[in-house]
Residue, then its C-alpha position, 0 to 999 in steps of 0.5 A: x537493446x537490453x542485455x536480455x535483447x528486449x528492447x528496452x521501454x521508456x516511460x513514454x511507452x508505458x504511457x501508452x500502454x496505461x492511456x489504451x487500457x484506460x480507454x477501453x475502460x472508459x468505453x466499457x462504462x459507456x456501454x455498461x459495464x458496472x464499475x471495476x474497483x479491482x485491476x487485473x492480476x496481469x496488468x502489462x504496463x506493471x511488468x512483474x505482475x504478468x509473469x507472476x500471476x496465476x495461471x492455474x487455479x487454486x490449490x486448497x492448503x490444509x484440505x480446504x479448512x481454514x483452521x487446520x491452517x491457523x493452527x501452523x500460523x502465527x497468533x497475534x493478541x494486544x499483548x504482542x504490540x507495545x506503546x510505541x510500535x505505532x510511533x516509528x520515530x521512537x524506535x532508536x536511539x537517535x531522531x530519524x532524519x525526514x519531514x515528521x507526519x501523523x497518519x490516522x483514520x478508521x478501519x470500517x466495513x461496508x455499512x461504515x461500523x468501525x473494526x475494532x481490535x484489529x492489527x494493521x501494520x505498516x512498512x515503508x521507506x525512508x525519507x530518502x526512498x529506500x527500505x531497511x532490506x537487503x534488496x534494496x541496493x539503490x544508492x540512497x542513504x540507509x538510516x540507522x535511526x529508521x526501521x520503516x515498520x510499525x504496527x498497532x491495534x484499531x481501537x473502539x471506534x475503529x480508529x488507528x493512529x501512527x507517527x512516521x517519516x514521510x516516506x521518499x520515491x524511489x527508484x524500480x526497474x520495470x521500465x527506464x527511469x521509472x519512479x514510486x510516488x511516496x507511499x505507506x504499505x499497510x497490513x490488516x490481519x483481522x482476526x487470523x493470518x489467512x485472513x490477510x489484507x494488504x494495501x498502498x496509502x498515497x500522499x496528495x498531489x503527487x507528481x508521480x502519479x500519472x507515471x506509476x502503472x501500480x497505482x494506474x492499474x487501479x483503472x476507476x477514477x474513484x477507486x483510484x482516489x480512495x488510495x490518496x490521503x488527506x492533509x487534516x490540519x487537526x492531525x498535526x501536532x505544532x511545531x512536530x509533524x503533519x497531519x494525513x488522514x486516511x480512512x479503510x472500508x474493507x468491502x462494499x461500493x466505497x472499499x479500499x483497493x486490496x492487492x489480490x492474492x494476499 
């Protein structure tokens, strides 16, 4: 039993719970039910997600008119983003410890025409698994060379481009012995804050991922698949990093899963 006197869940348990959902899945696409890109905002195997999802609907901010919201939110422009904010390996002094990798790909929307000029930011640990933040307390090395954030601007072509550490698992609490596969957080920001979207880059053939009930509440297989990255040897660079390529469609039958909410 737990101090809270919950009795304390394994990762067999969890198991369980993501196989009964995923089986009531796939009996609802027998009797045709359309596809379901997006999880549910209260998913049980993912804890936290059951205790903070709305319950309520709603509340329009500012009168229900996006602008008057914009105006008291920050304004981004090409100016605001430097040459080597999307090269998280330059950003101090010292070279960041960990396996160097080039992600790359192209934000597009539904009919697959490129998004230019939007800003898309990353954050992520380090190689050993643990983020620069002061709510990360797991006993993992800090390093003092490896921020984890970047950010850039898609290009003409929608294309965005970033040189980073291959980020580590790590460790969280929604169960015992539970692990985060490798992975990139990404933010788009459109062309205003309210316009938000937030998502998770995978990396190929993670063990992990059977385990994770973040990535397994992404019920649909290929839904599921479309957060995993690619290995693209025409993106490493010799002797320096490895290439991952990994495209965003931001709606249509093949859209990227975006967390609810953001």
């Amino acid at each position: 039993m737990s101090v809270s006197n919950r009795p304390v869940l394994t990762q067999a348990d969890i198991d369980t719970e993501i196989a009964e959902r995923r089986s009531a899945y796939e009996k609802a696409l027998a009797n045709g039910a359309p596809p379901s890109v997006h999880p549910p905002r209260d998913y049980p195997p993912y804890r936290s997600s059951v205790l903070r999802h709305p319950k309520q609907p709603l509340v329009a901010v500012g009168g229900g008119d996006p602008e008057v919201v914009e105006l008291h939110t920050p304004v981004f422009g090409p100016a605001d983003v430097t040459e080597i904010d999307n090269d998280l390996t330059r950003q101090h002094k010292g070279e960041p410890l960990g396996e160097r990798i080039t992600v790359s790909g192209r934000l597009l929307d539904s009919a697959g025409r490129p998004v230019r000029g939007q800003l898309i930011e990353i954050w992520q640990a380090n190689a050993a698994g643990r983020y620069a933040h002061h709510r990360d307390q797991h006993p993992a090395p800090l390093d003092p060379n490896f921020t984890g954030v970047g950010r850039v601007l898609t290009g003409d072509d929608g294309s965005y481009h970033f040189t980073t550490i291959k980020p580590g698992p790590y460790p969280w609490r929604n169960h015992l012995n539970a692990w985060r596969p490798a992975h990139i957080h990404f933010s788009l920001f459109g062309t205003a804050f309210t316009q938000r979207l937030v998502t998770q880059m995978y990396f190929p053939g993670d063990p992990l991922f059977p385990y994770d009930p973040i990535l397994q509440s992404v019920t649909d297989d290929k839904a599921r698949e479309r957060l995993v990255s690619t290995y693209d040897h025409s993106l490493s660079q010799p002797e320096f990093s490895l290439g991952y390529r990994w495209d965003i469609v931001l709606d249509g039958p093949s859209a990227t899963w975006i967390e609810e909410g953001r």
